[in-house]
N, C-alpha and C positions, 0 to 999 in steps of 0.2 A: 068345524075347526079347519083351520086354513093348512093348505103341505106347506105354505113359505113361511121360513125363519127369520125376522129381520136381523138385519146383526151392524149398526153401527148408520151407517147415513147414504142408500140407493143399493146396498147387497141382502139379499138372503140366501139362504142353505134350504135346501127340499131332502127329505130323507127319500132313498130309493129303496128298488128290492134288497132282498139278502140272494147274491151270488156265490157260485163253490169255483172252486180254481184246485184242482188238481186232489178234492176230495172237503178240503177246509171249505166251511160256510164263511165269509165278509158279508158285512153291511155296506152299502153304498150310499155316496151324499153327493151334490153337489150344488155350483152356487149359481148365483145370479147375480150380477152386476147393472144398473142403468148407469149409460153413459151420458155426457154433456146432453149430445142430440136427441137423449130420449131411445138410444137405440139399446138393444140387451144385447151383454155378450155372457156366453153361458162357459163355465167350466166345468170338464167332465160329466157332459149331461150322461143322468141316469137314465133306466127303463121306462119308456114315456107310455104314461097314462092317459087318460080320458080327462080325471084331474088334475094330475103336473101340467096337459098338456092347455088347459082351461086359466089356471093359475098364472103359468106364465103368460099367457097370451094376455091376461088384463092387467099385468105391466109393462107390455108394451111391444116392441116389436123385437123378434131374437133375431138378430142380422149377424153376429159372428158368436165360433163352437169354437172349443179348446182342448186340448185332451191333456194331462199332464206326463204320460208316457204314452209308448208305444201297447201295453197291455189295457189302457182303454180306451175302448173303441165299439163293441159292441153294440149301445143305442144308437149310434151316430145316424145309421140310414133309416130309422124310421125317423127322427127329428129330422132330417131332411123334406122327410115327405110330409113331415107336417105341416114345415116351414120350407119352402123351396126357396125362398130368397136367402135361404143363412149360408153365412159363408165358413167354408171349414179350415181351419189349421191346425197342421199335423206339428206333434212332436219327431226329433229323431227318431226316424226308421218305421212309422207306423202310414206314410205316404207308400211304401213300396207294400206293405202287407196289405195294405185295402186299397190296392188298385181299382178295384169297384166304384169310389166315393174319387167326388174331384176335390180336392185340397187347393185353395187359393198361393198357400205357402207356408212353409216351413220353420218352425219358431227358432227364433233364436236369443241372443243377451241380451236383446234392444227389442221394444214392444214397437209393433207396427203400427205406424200415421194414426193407425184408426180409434186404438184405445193410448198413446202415446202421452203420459202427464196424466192419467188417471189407472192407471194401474201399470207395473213394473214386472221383469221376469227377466230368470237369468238358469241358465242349464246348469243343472249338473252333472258333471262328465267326469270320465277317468274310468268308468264301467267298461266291460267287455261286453257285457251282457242288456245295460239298460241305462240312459242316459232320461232323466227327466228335468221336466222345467218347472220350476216354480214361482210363483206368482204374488204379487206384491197390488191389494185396494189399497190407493192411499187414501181417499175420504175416511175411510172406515177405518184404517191402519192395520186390517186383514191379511194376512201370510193364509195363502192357499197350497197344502202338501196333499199331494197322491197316493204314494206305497210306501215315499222314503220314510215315512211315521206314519205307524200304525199303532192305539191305547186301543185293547179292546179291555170292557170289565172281566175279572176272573170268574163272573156266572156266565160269560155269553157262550164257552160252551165245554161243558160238564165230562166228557169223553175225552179218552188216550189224545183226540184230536186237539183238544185244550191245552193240556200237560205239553203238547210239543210247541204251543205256539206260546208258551208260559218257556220256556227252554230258547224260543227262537226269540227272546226279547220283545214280544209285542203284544203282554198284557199288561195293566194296571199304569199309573201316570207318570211313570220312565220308559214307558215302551217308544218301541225307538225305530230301527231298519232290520229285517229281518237280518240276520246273519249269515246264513247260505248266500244274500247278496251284497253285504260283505267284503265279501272274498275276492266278488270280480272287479272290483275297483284297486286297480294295478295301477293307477295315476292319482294316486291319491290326495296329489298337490293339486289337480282341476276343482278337483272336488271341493277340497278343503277352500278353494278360493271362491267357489260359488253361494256355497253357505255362506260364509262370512259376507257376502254380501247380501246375505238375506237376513242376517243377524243384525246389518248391521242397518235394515230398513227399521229395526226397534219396531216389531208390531206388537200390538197390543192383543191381539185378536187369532188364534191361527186353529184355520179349517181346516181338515183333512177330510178323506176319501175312504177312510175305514174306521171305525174306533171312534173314540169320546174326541172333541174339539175341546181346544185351550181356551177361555174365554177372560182369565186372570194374567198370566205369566207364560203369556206367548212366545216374547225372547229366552227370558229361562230354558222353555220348555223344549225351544230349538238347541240353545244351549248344550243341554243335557242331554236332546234324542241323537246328537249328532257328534259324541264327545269322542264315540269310536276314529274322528276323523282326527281328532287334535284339535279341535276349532278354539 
């Protein structure tokens, strides 16, 4: 059975490991885009395998990585060395955390020359704490979210550790931004304006980075997970 999920017209989703942050288990995913040239640009690559790393290679070539915030980042330097011609960019603030790794450049409201008129992105800001970008396939009509939406099922995990993340909004298919962050979004008019521009790419399709993916009511679902904004 293949790890690639196709999802619509040159993207798939790879399930990754299960990662713990600060005690909680998440699931990790990310996607795969082929672009005009045939070249792949990866978002959020996960923990690379022997088979992600097989998979992708026989679709093609990975020449640009993405992170959607500054909290992932973790595979980054072994898909490096898998692939030494890939080129990395960094969201807000996660260039200065992994000075390790060279970052070509810094993402911002406008998608770079390279994937520009095939996939779109635009920050979300107004955080004190976390600024991310999200991401727009248009063949596919795919909205790609990182932490800002999180659905995880109410069995994924069964412990006091469940019950809080059932408290923190982000089980079952209204789950949404956790709440502790929230709070640090002190500019809430950035914010509010970023979405709506992701709402208002009308996707059909929307992948996230934790949790179950939207595959029916993608606008909806943004709608809904982001209603704490006013959107």
């Amino acid at each position: 059975m293949s790890v690639l999920e196709p999802i619509g017209d040159d993207l798939w989703t790879i399930e990754g490991s299960v990662v713990t942050f600060f005690g909680f288990r998440f699931s990790t995913r990310m996607a795969v885009a082929r672009l005009a040239d045939g070249a792949l640009w990866l978002w959020s690559p996960v923990a690379l395998t022997d088979e992600i790393r097989d998979a992708v290679a026989g679709l093609g070539e990975p020449r640009f990585a993405v992170e959607p915030n500054s909290l992932h980042h973790l595979a980054l330097g072994d898909w490096t060395k898998a692939f030494p011609s890939l080129e990395l960019w960094a969201p807000p603030a996660l260039a200065k955390k992994r000075r390790d790794l060279r970052f070509i450049g810094e993402l911002g409201d406008e998608a770079p020359l390279a994937w520009r008129g095939a996939i779109e992105q635009t920050r979300v800001q107004g955080s004190v704490a976390l600024t991310e970008v999200l991401f727009f396939h248009q063949a596919s009509r795919t909205c790609l979210v990182g932490d800002l939406v999180q659905r995880f099922d109410p069995t994924w995990d069964t412990t006091w550790r469940g019950w809080v993340m059932k408290k923190d909004g982000l089980v079952g298919p209204n789950g949404s931004t956790p709440r502790e962050w929230r709070a640090t979004f002190l500019r809430r008019d950035r914010a509010r304006a970023a979405v709506r521009r992701a709402i208002a790419w009308e996707p059909e399709h929307l992948v996230i980075a934790h949790g179950a993916c939207e595959m029916k009511d993608a606008t909806g679902t943004l709608r809904r997970a982001f209603r704490w904004l006013g959107v």
